[in-house]
C-alpha positions in Angstrom: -13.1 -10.4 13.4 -9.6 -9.2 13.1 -7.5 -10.4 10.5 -3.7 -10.8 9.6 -3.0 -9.4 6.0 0.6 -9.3 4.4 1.0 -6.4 1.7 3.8 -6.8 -1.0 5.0 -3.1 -1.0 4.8 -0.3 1.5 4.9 2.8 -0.7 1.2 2.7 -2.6 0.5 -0.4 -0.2 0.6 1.9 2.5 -2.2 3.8 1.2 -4.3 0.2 1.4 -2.6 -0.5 4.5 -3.8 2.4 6.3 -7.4 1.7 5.6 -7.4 -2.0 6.6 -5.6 -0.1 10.4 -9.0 2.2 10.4 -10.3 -1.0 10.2 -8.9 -2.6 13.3 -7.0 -5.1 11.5 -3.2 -6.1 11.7 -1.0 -5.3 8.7 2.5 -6.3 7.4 4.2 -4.5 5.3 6.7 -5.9 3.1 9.6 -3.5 2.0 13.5 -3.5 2.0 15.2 -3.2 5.0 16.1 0.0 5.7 12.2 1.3 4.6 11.4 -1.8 7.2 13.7 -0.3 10.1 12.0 3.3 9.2 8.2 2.3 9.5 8.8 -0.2 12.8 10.0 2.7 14.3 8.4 6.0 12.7 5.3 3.9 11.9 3.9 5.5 8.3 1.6 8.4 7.1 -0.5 9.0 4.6 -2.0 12.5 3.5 -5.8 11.9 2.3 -7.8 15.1 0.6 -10.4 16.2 2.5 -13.7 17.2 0.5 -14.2 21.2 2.2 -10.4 21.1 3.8 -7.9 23.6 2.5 -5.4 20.6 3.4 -5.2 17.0 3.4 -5.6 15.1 6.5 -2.2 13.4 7.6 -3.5 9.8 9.4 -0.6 8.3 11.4 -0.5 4.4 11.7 0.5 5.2 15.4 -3.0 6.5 15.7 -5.4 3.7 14.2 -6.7 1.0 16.1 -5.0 -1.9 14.2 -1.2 -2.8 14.3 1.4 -2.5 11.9 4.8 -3.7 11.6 7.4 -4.1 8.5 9.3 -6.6 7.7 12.0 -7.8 4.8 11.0 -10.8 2.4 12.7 -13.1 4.1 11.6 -12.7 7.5 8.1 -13.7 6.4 6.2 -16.2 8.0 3.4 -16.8 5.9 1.4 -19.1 8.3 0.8 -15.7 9.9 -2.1 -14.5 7.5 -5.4 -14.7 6.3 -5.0 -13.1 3.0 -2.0 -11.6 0.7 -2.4 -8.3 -1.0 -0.1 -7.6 -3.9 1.1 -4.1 -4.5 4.2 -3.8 -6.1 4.7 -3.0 -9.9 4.7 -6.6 -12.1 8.5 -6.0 -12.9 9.5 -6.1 -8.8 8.0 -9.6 -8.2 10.7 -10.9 -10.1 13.1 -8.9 -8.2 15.9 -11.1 -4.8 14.6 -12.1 -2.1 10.5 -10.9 -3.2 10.7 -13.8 -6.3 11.2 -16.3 -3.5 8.7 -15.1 -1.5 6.4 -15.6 -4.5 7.0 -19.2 -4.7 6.5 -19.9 -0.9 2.9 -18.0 -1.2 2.3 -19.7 -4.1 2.6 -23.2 -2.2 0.7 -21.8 1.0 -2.6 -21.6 -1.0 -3.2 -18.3 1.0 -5.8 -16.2 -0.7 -4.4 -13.3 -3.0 -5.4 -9.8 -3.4 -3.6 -7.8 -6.7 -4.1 -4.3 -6.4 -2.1 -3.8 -9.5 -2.7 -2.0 -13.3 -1.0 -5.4 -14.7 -3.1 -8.0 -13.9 -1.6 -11.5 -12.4 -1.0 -13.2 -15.3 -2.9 -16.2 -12.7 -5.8 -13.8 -12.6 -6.2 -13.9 -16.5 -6.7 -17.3 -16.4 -9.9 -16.7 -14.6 -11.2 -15.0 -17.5 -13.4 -17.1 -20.2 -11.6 -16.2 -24.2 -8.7 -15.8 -23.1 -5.6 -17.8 -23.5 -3.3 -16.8 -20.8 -0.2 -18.4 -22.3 -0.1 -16.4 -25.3 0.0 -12.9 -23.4 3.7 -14.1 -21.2 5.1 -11.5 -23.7 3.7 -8.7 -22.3 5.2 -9.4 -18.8 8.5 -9.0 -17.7 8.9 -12.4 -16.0 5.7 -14.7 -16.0 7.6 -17.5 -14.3 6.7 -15.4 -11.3 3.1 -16.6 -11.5 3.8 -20.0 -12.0 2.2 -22.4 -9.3 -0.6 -19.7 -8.3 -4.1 -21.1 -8.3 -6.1 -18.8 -10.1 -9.2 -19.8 -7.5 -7.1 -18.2 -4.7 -6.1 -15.0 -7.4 -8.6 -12.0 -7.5 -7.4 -7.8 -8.9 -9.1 -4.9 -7.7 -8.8 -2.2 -10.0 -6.1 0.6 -8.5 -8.1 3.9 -9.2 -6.8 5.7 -5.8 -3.9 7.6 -7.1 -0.9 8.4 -4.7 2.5 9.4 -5.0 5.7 10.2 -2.2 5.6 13.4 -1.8 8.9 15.4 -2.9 12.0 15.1 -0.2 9.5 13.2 2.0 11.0 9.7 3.8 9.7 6.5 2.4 6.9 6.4 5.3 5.4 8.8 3.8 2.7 8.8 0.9 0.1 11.3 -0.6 -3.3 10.4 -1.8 -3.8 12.5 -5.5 -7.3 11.1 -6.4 -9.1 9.4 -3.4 -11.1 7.1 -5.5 -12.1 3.5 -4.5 -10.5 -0.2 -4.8 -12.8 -1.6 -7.2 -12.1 -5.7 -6.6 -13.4 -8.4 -7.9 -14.6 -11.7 -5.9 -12.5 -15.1 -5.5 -14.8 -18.1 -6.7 -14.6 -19.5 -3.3 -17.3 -17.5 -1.1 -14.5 -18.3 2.3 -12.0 -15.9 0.6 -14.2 -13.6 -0.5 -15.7 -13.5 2.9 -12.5 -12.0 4.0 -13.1 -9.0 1.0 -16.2 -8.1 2.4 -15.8 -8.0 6.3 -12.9 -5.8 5.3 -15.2 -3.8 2.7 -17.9 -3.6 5.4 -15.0 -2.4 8.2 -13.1 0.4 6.0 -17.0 1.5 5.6 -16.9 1.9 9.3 -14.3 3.3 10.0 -13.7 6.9 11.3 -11.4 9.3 12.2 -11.0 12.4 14.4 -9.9 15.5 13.5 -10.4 18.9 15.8 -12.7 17.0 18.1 -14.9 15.7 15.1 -15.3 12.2 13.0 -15.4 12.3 9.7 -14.9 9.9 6.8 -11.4 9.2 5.1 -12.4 8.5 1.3 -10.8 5.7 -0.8 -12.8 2.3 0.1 -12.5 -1.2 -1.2 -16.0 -2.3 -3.3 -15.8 -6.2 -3.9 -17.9 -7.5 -6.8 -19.7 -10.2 -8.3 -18.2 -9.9 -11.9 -14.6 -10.9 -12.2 -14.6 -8.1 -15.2 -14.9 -5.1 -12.9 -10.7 -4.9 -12.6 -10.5 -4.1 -16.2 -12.0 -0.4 -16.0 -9.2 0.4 -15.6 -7.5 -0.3 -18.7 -9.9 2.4 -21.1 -8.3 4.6 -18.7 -4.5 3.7 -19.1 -4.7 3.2 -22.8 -6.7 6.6 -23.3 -4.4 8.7 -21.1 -1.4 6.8 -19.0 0.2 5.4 -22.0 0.0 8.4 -24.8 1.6 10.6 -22.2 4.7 8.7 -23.8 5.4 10.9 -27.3 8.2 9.9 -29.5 10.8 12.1 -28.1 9.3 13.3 -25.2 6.3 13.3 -22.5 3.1 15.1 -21.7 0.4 15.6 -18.5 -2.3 13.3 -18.9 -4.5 15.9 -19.3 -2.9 17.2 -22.3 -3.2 14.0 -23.6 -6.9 12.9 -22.9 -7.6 16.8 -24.1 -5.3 17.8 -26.4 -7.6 15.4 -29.0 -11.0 14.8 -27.5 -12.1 12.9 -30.2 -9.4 10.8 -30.8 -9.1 9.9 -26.8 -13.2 9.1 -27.2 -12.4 7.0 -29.6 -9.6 4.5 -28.6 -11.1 4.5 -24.7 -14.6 3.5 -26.3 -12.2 0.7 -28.5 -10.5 -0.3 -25.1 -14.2 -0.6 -23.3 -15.8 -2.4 -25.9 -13.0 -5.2 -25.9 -14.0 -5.7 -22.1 -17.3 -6.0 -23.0 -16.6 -8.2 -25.9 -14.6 -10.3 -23.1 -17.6 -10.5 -20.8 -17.8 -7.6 -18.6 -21.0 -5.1 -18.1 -20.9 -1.8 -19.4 -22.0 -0.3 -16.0 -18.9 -2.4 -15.1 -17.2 0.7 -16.4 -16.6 4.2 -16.2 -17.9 6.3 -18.3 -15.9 8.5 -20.7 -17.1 12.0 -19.9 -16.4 10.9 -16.3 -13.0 10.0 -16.9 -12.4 12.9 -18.9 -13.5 15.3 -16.4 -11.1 13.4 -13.8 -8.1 13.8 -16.3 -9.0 18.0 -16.1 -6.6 17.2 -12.7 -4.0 15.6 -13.7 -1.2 17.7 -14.7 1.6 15.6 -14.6 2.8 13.1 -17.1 1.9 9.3 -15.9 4.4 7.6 -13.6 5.1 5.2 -16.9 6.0 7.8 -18.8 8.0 9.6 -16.4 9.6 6.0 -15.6 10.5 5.7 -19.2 12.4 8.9 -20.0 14.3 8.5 -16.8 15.5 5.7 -18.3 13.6 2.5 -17.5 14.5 -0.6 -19.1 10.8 -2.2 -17.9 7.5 -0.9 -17.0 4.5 -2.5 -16.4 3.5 -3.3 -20.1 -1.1 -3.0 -20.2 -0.7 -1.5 -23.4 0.7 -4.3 -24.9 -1.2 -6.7 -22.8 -4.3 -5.2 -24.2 -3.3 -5.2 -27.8 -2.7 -9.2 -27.5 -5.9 -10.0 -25.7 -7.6 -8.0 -28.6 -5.6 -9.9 -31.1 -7.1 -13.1 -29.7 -10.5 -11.8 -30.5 -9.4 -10.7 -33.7 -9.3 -6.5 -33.1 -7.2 -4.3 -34.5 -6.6 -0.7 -33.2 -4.3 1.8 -35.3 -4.2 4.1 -32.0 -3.5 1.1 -29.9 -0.6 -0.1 -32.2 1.1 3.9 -32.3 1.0 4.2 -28.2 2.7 0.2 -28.1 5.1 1.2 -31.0 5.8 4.2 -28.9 6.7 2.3 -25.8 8.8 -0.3 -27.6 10.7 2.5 -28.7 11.6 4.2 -25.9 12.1 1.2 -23.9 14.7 0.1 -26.8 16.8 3.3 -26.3 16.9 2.7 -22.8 18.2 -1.0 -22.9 20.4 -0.1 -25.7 22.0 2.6 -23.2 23.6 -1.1 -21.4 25.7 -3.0 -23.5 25.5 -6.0 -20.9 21.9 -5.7 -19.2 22.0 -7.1 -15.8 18.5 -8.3 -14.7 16.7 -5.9 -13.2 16.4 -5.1 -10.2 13.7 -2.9 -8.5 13.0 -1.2 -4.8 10.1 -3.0 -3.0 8.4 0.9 -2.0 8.4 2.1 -5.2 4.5 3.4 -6.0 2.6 1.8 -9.2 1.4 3.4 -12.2 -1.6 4.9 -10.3 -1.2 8.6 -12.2 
């Protein structure tokens, strides 16, 4: 069965994109209108690394078997598709034209994909403990999420990390860390019917290079528990976020490795929260595993690099985490130094506006994947 699925963001939704077109399905991407113009014409193409290949194989969306097309909010008609997938940063769903948007997807009752580090705050809803209202702080606009149904909400955790390469066009994307989409199930088994044809179709899929087929990593794995999503956080909290140093940044490496002990400790304090909330440990990745990942990473994250160029708002999982861990009544010293941290720098950056407009973001730009 072929289905129609809408992505919110064609930079990192590209990478998703790409795999649903192995998959023989259609695919809309939603982007501004110049990046629109560019990928109707040019199509996209994404670079994936090759296990035994000096260099990454560049798949074409002119080449797949499914059909893409761009288009502008706006110019979406939503009784098109079977399922929306959500892949902008949290900030940009508050941004013209995509806000709107939100609220007409919200009253279509179409099923929702986030493949986001920030959770929906409609996904949290789904999760028993928690009390969803209390943790608006942490996002930049939560009357973005207003009127979603959490049924129709699910989050699969973003573990692939990509980026735009440097100079390339906005068609363009590069896969750093080919892991997997990691999603949880909708409590209706007709939506999450829709995950797993798709899961069972990117399986499928394969592509030929020099006469040969071979398998493009980075899947989609849907799941039974609705905790599988939060994996990632150990992750961000351990490395993303304590890139960001008082007055300046550092790789994620350096900072999963410069104290091994101390990142042990505040990723084990992260992953026992989730399974204090009700997740499975095998639901998570183990630390030595992470921390052999983070041997690759040279680069500071994309928060951190967001926030010295000057952001006024990032996606915010550090403090998320800290008030979901307040509502169980945990305390982290760590966790408290890498929010104050943030706070910080984000206050030097909004202080830099004496009359902050609201903000307004790109609809390409790629998530905190790195």
């Amino acid at each position: 069965m072929q289905y129609n699925i809408l992505i919110l963001g064609a930079s990192y939704g590209s990478l998703f994109g790409t795999k649903l077109l192995m998959g023989g399905h259609r695919v809309s991407l939603v982007c501004t209108a110049p990046t629109a113009r560019l990928i109707n014409r040019e199509g996209t193409r994404v670079r994936f690394p090759i296990r035994d290949r000096a260099e990454p194989v560049e798949i074409a969306s002119r080449d797949l078997p499914g059909r893409l097309q761009a288009a502008t909010p706006d110019e979406v008609d939503l009784g098109d598709y079977d399922l929306i997938v959500l892949g902008m940063q949290e900030a940009q769903y508050g941004s013209e034209g995509v806000r709107e948007l939100m609220r007409r997807i919200a009253r279509s009752r179409k099923p929702c994909l986030a493949i986001m580090n920030m959770p929906p705050l409609t996904y949290l809803r789904r999760l028993p403990g928690i009390v969803a209202e209390a943790l608006k702080g942490s996002y930049t606009d939560p009357s973005v999420w207003e009127g979603f149904d959490p049924a129709l909400m699910t989050l699969a955790s973003p573990d692939p990390q990509a980026f735009r390469p440097p100079d390339a066009q906005k068609n363009v994307l590069q896969v750093g860390l080919p892991t997997n989409f990691k999603a949880a199930r909708f409590e209706s088994e007709e939506s999450t019917a829709i995950l797993r044809r798709l899961e069972l179709d990117i399986d499928a899929a394969r592509y030929v290079v020099d006469g040969v087929e071979i398998e493009i990593p980075v899947r989609l794995k849907v799941h039974e528990s609705i905790f599988v999503p939060l994996a990632k956080w150990p992750m961000l909290i351990a490395g993303n976020y304590r890139c960001v140093r008082q007055n300046d940044m550092i790789p994620i490496r350096e900072a999963v490795h410069g104290d091994l002990d101390a990142s042990r400790r505040i990723y084990q304090w992260v992953a026992n929260l989730c399974i204090g909330l009700g997740a499975d440990a095998e639901d998570l990745v183990p630390f030595e595993k992470y921390a052999n990942a983070a041997r690759s990473l040279g680069k500071p994250s994309s928060a951190a690099r967001a926030l010295f160029g000057g952001a006024e708002h990032i996606e915010r999982v550090d403090s998320l985490v800290r008030r979901i861990a307040g509502q169980c009544g945990l305390e982290s010293a760590a966790l408290d130094g890498v929010v104050a941290r943030v706070d910080e720098r984000l206050g030097k950056n909004r202080a830099k506006h004496e009359q902050p407009a609201a903000p307004v973001f790109g609809f390409e730009a790629v998530p905190s994947m790195a």
